[in-house]
N, C-alpha and C positions, 0 to 999 in steps of 0.2 A: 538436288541430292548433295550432302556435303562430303566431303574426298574419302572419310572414314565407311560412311555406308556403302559407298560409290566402290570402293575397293575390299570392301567385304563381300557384297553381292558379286562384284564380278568372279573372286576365288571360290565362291559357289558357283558360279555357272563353270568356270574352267574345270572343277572338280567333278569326278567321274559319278556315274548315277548309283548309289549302293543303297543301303536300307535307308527307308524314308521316317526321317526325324519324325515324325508326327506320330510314328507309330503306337505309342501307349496313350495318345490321347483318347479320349472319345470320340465316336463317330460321329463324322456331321453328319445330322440326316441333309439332303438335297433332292432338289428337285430340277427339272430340267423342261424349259418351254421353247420346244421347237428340237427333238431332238430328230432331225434329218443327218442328213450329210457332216456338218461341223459341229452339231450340237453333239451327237456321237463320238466326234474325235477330241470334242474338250471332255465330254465326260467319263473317257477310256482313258486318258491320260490322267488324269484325276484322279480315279479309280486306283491308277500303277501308284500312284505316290502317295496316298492317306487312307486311311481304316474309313471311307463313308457309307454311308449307308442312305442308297439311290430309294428314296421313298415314292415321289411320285412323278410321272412324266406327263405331259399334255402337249397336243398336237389334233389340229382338225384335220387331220388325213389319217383314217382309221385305219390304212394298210401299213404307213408308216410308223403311224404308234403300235400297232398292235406288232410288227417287228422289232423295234427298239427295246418293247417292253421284254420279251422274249431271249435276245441279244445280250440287253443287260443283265438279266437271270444269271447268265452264263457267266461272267464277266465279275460279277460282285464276289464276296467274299461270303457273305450269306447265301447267294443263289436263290432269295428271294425273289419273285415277280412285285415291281414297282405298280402301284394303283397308276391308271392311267386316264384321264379326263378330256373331252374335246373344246370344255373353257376353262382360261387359266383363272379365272375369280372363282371358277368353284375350287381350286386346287390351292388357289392361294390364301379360303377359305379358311382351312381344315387349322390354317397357321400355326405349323406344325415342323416347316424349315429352316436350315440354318441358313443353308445356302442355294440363290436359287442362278441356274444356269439360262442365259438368254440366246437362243441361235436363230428367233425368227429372222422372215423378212426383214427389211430395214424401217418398212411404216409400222409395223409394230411394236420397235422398241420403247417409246419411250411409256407408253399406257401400261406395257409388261413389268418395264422398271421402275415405276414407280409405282406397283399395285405390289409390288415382292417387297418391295425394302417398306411399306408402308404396312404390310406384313413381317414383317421383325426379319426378315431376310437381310445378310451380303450378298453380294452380286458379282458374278462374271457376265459380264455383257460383251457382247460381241460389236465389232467398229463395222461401219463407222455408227455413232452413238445413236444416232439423231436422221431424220430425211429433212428436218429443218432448222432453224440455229436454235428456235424459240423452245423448242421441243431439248434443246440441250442446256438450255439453262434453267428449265423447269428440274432437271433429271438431276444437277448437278448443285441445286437448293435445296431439293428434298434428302439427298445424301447428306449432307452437310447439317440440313435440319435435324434430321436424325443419327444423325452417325454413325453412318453406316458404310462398310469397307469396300471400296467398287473397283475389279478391276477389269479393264476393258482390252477387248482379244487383240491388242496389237501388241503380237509378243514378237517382234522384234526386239524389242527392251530387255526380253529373254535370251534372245539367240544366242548361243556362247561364245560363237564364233566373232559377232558383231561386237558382242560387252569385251570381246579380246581389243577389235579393231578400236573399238573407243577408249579404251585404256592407253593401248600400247602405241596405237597411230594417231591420233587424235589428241588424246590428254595428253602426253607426251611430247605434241609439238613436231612432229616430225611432216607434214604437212605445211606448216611453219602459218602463216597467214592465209587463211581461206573467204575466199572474196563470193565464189559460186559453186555451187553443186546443181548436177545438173540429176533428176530425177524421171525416170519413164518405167514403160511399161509398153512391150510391143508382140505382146501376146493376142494370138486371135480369138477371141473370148468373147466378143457381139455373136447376138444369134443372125446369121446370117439368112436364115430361110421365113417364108412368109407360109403358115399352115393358118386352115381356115377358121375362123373362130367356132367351136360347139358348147354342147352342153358339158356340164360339168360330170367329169364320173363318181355312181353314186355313195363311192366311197369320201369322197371332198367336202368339205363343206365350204362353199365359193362364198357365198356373204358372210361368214367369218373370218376365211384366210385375208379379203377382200378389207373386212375392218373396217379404220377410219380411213382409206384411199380411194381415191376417186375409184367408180365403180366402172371395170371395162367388161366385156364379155371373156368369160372361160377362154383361153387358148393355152395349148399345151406348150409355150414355150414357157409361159409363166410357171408352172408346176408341173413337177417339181423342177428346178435347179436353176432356169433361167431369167427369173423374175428381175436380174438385175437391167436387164434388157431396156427396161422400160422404166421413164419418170414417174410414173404414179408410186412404184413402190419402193424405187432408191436413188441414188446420185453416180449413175452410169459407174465408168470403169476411173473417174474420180474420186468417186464416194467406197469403190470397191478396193483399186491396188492404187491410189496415188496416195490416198490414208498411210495407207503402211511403209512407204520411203519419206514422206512428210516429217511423218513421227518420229521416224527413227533419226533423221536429219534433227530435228528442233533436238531429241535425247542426245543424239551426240555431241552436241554443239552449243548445250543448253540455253535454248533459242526459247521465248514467249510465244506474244502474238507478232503475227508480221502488222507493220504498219498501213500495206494498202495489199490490195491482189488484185489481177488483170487477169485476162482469159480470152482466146479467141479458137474458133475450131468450128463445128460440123459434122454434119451426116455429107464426106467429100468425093465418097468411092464406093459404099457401100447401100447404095438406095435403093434396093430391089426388099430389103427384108424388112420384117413386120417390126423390128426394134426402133426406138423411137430415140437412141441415146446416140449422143455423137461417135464416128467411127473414127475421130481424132483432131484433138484437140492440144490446145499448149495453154501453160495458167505461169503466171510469177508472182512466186509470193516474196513481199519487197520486206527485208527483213533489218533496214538499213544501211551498213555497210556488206551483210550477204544479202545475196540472193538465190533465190531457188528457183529454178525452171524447170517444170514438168512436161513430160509431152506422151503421149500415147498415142499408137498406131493398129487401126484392129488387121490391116493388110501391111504387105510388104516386109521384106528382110530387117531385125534389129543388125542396128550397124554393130555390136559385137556380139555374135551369137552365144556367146561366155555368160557374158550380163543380159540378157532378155527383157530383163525386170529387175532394178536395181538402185543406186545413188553411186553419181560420180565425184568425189571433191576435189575439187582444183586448190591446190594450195601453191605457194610462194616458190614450197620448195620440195614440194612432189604431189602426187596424186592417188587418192586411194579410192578403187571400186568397192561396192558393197552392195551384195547381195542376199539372196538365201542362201545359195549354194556355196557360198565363201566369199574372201577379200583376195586385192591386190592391191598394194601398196609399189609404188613404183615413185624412187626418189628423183629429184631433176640433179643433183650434185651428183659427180664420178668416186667411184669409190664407196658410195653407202651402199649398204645392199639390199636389194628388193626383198621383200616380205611374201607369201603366202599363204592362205589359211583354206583349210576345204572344212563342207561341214561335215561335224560326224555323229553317224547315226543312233548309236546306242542300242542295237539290236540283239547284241552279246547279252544285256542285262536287261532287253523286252523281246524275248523272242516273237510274242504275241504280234510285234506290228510287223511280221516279215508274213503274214496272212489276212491282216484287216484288210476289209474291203474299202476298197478308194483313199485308205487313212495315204495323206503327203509325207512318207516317210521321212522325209527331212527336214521337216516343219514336225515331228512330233517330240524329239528334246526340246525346242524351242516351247512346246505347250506346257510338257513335265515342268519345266524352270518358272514358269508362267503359274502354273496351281500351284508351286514352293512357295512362288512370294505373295501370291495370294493368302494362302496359310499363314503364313508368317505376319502376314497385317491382319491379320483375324485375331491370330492371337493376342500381339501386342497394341489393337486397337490405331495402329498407324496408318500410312499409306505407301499403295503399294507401289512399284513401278511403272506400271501403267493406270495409273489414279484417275478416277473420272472428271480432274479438271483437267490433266493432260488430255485426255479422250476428246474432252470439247470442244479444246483446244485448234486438238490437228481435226476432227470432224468440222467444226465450224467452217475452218480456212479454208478446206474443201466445197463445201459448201457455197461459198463465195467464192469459188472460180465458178463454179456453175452460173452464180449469178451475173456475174459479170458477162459472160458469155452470151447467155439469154439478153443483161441489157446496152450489150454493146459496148462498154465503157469499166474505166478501171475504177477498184472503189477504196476509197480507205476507212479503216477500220478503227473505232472510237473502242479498245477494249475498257476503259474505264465503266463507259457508257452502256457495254455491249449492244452497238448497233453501229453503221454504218454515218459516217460523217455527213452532214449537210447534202444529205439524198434521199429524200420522205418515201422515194418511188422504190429504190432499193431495202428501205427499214420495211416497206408495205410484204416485201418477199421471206421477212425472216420464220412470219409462221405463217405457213399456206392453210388453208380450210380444211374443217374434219369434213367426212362425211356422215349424217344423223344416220344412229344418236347416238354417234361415238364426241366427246369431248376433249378439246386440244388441252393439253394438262395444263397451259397458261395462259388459260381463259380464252376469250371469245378477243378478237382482233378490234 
């Protein structure tokens, strides 16, 4: 991003939430796959800030859809009920959207994204992009092929608070030289409990939700909410929160590809339960002169219970936290003076989210600023701040800490190439197998 957009976008995000520019355009019609839990809170936030008009939802859980669809009635500006399908090719069919929203599981995205935009769709897809690298550079051809406007849910690029800390900490220099930032996540968010496997209830559709992912038996930690539990259908609490401090590190710092990434961790403490994903792990993505070390803990105290979950920068000549919940800015020289930023909510001008069910109130300006610039690369055919090569980018990296982890050893990373350097064993993991007769969008391995 060059200084003039970079400092336009941020005076939009600092700026207060009031009538949404968009409003004498035409409705996008949209559509929404996977509208559970986040797929709901992109698409109410959406809703607050442009005239669209929610045409159709799908989702194979018929108690779920058939809430959403209802939910959103309420919620739109027509109070239409949106048509509602349990496959998304019959919905992508109809090709009838402008914009289509992606909240599945994580083994679902990349067959959804590329059936919408191959459907005349833009896309908000949700991070991490991909559950494997090969599956993000398929997703990130066809956009490209077509071009088409993708932007993908790590709206930390949105955060206002964050586009403040990057501006005014960061750009600025007040950090002075940053050599490390240290990124984690030490929330308990593993399913810790082992329930037995059953059948599926008859509201589900299990060999659909299931898809192209290895095929396990029904258990309820998988659906709803907990599927992240497990390797079949995404990249643990790597692929879930170390995405989003990744991202927001390479954004503020305007970092690429790292040149290699290492990874070592475990299931260390928590072996009683049926989750199959490490309960802590540490990855460094080597970025040259930075580095980034991540670490995630699903037990025990984070050492600042402030930042839970967040990005440390160690710079020359002070340090800045960053979080959701705000920054802190703490100089090493006497006499400068510390900075603080909390986030804020916007609830004066949404009263609506002081009642949503489960919505992360302070993660919801961050979405509104998120569908602004979405919109806004719609319009002008650009890209947006969280661009689906950015997506790939930090999904990929992620990705390869998992790999490394699995094969023991650190790996560097050929971005020219997109694969992994002089390691046939490590290139052999970048796209894992469909399950018939679902097909990996880039080809047969």
């Amino acid at each position: 991003m060059d200084r003039r957009r970079f400092l336009s976008s941020s005076a939009a995000l600092a700026a207060p939430a009031l009538a949404s520019p968009f409003a004498d355009e035409k409705p996008k019609r949209v559509g929404v796959i996977g509208p559970g839990w986040y797929g709901k809170a992109d698409l109410f936030r959406l809703i607050q800030v442009a005239p669209v008009e929610v045409v159709s939802l799908c989702d194979v859980d018929k108690k779920m859809l058939a809430a959403a669809a209802d939910l959103t009635a309420t919620r739109q500006a027509s109070k239409k009920r949106p048509r509602t399908y349990s496959d998304y090719r019959e919905m992508l069919k109809e090709r009838d959207l402008d914009l289509v929203l992606i909240a599945t599981p994580d083994h679902w995205h990349a067959l959804t994204a590329i059936a919408a935009m191959q459907a005349g769709a833009d896309l908000y897809l949700q991070k991490p992009i991909s559950v494997d690298i090969a599956e993000g550079q398929a997703i990130l051809a066809t956009a490209r092929k077509l071009g088409r406007v993708v932007q993908v849910g790590t709206q930390r690029r949105s955060t206002p608070h964050l586009a403040e800390a990057k501006e005014r900490i960061v750009g600025e220099g007040k950090l002075g030289k940053i050599a490390l930032v240290e990124i984690y996540c030490y929330y308990h968010m593993r399913a810790r409990t082992n329930p037995p496997d059953t059948a599926p209830p008859d509201y589900l559709d299990w060999e659909m939700w299931t898809g192209p992912a290895p095929m396990r038996p029904y258990n309820e930690l998988a659906h709803p909410g907990r599927w992240r539990s497990f390797t079949e259908y995404g990249n643990g609490i790597v692929g879930d929160m170390c995405i989003h401090m990744l991202d927001m590190v390479r954004w503020m710092m305007n970092l690429g590809w790292p040149v290699s990434v290492s990874s070592t961790g475990g299931i260390l403490v928590d072996k009683q339960s049926k989750a199959n994903i490490p309960d802590t792990q540490t990855a460094e993505f080597d970025f040259g002169d930075v580095k980034v070390v991540w670490q995630h803990r699903t037990w025990g105290h984070p050492p600042d219970p402030k930042y839970p979950w967040a990005a440390t920068f160690y710079g020359d000549k002070g340090t800045l936290k960053a979080g959701v919940m705000g920054y802190d800015f703490t100089p090493m020289e006497k006499g400068v003076a510390a900075i603080r930023k909390d986030v804020e909510y916007e609830l004066d001008e949404y009263p609506e989210d002081k009642t949503e069910e489960r919505l992360e109130k302070h993660v919801a300006p961050a979405i509104r600023h998120h569908m602004k610039d979405l919109l806004t690369a719609i319009g002008s055919r650009g890209r947006p701040v969280a661009d689906i090569e950015q997506g790939h980018m930090s999904t990929a990296s992620c990705i390869l800490a998992n790999m490394s982890l699995q094969l023991g050893r650190s790996l560097r990373w050929d971005a020219a190439k997109g694969q992994v350097a002089g390691d046939a064993e490590a290139n052999r993991l970048l796209r894992r197998a469909y399950r018939k007769p679902w097909t990996h969008p880039a080809g047969k391995a």
